[in-house]
C-alpha positions as CSV (number, residue, x, y, z in Angstrom):
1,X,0.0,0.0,0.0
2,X,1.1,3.7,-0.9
3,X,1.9,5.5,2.0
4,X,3.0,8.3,-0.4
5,X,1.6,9.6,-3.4
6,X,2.5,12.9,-5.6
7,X,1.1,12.7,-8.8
8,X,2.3,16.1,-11.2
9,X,3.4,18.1,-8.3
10,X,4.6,21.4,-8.5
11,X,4.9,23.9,-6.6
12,X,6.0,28.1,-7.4
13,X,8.1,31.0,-5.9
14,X,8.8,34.3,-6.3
15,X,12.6,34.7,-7.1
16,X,13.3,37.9,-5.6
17,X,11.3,40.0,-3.2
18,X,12.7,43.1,-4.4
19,X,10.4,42.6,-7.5
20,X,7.1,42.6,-6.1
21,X,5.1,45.0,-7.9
22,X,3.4,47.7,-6.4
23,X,-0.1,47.9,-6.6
24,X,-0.5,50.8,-9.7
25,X,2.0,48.2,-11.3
26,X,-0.4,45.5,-10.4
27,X,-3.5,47.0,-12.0
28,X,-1.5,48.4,-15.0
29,X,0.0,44.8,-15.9
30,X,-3.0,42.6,-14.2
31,X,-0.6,39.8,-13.5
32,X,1.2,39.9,-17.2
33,X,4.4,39.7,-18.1
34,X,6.1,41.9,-15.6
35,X,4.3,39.6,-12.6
36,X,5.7,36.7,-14.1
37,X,9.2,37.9,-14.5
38,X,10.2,36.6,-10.8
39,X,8.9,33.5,-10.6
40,X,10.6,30.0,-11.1
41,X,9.6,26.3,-10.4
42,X,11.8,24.6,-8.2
43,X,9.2,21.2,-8.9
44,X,7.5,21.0,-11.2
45,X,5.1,17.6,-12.9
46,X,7.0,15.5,-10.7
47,X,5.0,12.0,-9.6
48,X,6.0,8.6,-7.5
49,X,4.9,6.5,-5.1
50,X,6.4,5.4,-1.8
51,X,4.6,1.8,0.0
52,X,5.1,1.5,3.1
53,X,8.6,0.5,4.7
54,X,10.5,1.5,1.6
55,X,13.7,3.9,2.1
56,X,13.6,6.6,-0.3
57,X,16.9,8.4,-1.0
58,X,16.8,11.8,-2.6
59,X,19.8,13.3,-4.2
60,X,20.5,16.3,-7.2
61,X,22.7,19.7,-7.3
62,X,21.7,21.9,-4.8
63,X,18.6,24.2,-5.6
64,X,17.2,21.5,-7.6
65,X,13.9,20.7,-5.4
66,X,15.1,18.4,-2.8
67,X,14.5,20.2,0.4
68,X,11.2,21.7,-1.0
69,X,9.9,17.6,-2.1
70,X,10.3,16.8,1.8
71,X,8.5,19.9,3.1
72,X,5.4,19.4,0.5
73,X,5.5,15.8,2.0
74,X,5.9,17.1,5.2
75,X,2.7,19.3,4.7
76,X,4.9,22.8,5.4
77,X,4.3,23.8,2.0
78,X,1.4,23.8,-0.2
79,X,1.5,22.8,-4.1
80,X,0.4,24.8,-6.7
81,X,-0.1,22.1,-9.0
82,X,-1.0,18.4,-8.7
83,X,-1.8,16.8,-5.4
84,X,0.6,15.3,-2.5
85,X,-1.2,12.7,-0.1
86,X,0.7,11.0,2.9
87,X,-1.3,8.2,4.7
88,X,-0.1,8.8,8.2
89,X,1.5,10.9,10.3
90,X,4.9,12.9,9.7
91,X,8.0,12.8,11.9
92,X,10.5,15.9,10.5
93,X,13.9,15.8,10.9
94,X,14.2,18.9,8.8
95,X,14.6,22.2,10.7
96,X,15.3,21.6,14.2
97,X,15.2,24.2,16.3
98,X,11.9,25.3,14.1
99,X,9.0,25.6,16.4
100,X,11.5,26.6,19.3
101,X,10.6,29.9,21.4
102,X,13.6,31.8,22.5
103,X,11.7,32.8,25.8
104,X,11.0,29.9,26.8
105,X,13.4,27.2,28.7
106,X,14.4,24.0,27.0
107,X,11.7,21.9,29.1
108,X,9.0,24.3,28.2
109,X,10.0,24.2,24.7
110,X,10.2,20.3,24.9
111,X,6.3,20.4,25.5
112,X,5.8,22.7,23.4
113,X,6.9,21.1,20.4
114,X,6.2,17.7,21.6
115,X,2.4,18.7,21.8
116,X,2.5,20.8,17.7
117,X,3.8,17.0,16.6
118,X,0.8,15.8,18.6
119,X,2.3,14.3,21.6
120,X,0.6,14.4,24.7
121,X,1.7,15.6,28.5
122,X,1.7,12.2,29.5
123,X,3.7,11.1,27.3
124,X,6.3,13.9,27.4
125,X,5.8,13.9,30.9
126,X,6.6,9.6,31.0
127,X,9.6,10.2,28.5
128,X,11.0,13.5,29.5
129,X,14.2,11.9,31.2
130,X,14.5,10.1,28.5
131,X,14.3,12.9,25.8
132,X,16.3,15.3,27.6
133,X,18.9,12.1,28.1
134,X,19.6,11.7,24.4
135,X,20.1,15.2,23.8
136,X,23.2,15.0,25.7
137,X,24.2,16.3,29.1
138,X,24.4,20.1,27.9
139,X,21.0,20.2,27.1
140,X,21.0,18.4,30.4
141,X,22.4,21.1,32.7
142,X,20.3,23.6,30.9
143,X,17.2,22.4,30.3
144,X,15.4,24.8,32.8
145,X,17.5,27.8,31.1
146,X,15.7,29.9,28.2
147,X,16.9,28.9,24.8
148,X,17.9,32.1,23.7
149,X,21.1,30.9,26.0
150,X,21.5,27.8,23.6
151,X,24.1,26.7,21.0
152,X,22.6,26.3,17.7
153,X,24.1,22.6,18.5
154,X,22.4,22.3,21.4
155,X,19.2,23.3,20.1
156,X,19.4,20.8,17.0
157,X,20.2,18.2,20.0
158,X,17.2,19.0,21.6
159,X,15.0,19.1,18.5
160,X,16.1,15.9,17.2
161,X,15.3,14.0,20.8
162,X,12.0,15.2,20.8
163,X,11.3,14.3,16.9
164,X,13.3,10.9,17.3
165,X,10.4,10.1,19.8
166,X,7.3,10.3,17.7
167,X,5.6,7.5,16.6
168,X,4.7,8.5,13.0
169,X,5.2,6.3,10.5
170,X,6.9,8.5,7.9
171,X,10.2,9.6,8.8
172,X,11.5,12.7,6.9
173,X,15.1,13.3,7.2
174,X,17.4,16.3,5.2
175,X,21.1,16.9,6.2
176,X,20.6,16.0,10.0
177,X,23.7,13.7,10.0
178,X,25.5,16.4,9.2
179,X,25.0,19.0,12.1
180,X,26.7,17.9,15.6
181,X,30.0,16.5,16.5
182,X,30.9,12.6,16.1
183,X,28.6,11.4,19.4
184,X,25.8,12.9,18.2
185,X,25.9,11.6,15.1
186,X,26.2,8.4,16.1
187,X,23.2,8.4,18.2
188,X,21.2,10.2,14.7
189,X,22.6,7.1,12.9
190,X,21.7,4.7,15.6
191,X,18.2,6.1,16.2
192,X,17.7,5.8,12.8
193,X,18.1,2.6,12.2
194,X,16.2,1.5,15.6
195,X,12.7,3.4,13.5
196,X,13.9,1.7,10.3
197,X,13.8,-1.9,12.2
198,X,10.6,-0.8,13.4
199,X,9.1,-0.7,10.2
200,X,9.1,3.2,9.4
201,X,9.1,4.7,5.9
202,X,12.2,6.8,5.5
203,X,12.5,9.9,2.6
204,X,16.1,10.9,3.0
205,X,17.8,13.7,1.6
206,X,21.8,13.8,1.9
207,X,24.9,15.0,-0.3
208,X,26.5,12.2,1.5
209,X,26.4,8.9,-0.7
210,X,27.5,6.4,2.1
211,X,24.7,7.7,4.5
212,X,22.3,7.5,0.8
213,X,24.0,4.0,0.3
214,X,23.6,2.8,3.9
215,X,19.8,3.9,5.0
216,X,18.6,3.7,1.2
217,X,17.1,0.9,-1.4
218,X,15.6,3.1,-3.7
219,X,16.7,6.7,-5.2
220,X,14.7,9.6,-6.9
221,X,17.1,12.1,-8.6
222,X,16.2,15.8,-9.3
223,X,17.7,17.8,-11.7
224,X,15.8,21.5,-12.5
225,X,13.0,20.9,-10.4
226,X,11.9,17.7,-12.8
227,X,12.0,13.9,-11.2
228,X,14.8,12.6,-14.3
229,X,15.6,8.9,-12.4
230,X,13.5,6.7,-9.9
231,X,15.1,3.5,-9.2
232,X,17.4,2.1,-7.2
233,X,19.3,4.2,-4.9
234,X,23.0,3.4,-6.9
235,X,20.8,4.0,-10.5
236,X,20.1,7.9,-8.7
237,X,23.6,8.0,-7.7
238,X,25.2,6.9,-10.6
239,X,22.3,9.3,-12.7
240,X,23.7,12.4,-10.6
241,X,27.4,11.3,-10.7
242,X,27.0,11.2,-14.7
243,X,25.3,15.1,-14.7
244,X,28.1,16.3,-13.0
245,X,30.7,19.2,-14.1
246,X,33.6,18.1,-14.7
């Protein structure tokens, strides 16, 4: 069973806000030429389907659509063309510290975001020690300090506890392995796999082809916002390693 579906999605942005038109410009043009001059598609007609359980590896130059594919999935952002369903709930391990309040202190926070991803008090209250654990003992001695105090490190920490303890079935994962020091990327790799045994449904995106190679079966490539390769995760590779300047 699809637990993904995208089927001709695209979705468009304004290049430059510098170039929105003022409103006499607005009713002069009415949305021609000059309206259109700032836009660009960074997806656009692009279709798959993900079943449940598969590992999904996304890969392409930069600026070619892969962070944007995970937030549509993720619900963040909403397509202008075409449809995106997901058949269960969302875990992001995209922006981690998003959601955060600088006034409030990191258990505050914990709740806080804990209860947007639609965990309850009990359950943060059951697993707090445990949360606050595997965020590492900085966040540890802190935890009752506001976050405005907090290392960009320690607040990725943080994030990725909390995130890492959600049930949802669909895990969404950009560039996290790459923030943190050695420890803490070991426990992102660890905790990954741990949701992976459990059954999850992993889209990964990553410049890094052993983390691709390791978490991944399968592989969609991007290149200009258009979905050019979905197969195997070494077919994407090997698309992307062909494309390259050289």
């Amino acid at each position: 069973m699809a637990i993904i579906e995208a089927e001709g999605l695209g979705i468009r942005f304004v290049r430059n806000r510098r170039r929105q038109l003022r409103l006499r410009e607005l009713l002069i043009h009415r949305g021609g030429r000059s309206a259109a001059a700032g836009q660009f598609w960074p997806l656009r007609d692009v279709s798959f389907r993900v079943e449940a359980g598969e590992t999904v590896g996304v890969v392409g130059r930069n600026g070619t659509g892969k962070s944007t594919l995970l937030r549509l999935i993720a619900g963040v952002l909403i397509p202008d063309e075409g449809r995106i369903r997901v058949h269960g709930d969302v875990a992001p391990l995209l922006e981690l510290s998003a959601g955060f309040s600088n006034d409030l202190t990191g258990r505050e926070n914990l709740y806080l975001v804990g209860g947007l991803h639609g965990l309850s008090t009990g359950y943060l209250r059951r697993h707090f020690d445990e949360i606050v654990s595997f965020a590492g003992e900085q966040v540890e001695r802190s935890i009752d300090t506001s976050v405005r105090h907090y290392s960009s490190g320690m607040k990725v920490r943080l994030g990725f506890a909390v995130i890492a303890h959600l049930p949802h079935p669909v895990l969404l994962v950009d560039e996290v392995t790459a923030v943190g020091d050695a420890e803490f990327r070991a426990k992102c790799y660890a905790t990954i796999e741990r949701l992976l045994a459990e059954g999850r449904t992993l889209v990964l995106v990553s410049h890094n082809e052993k983390d691709l190679t390791r978490f991944c079966r399968r592989g969609l490539y991007l290149d200009g916002g258009r979905l050019v390769v979905d197969g195997t995760i070494d077919e994407a590779l090997g698309a992307y390693a062909s494309a390259a300047p050289r």
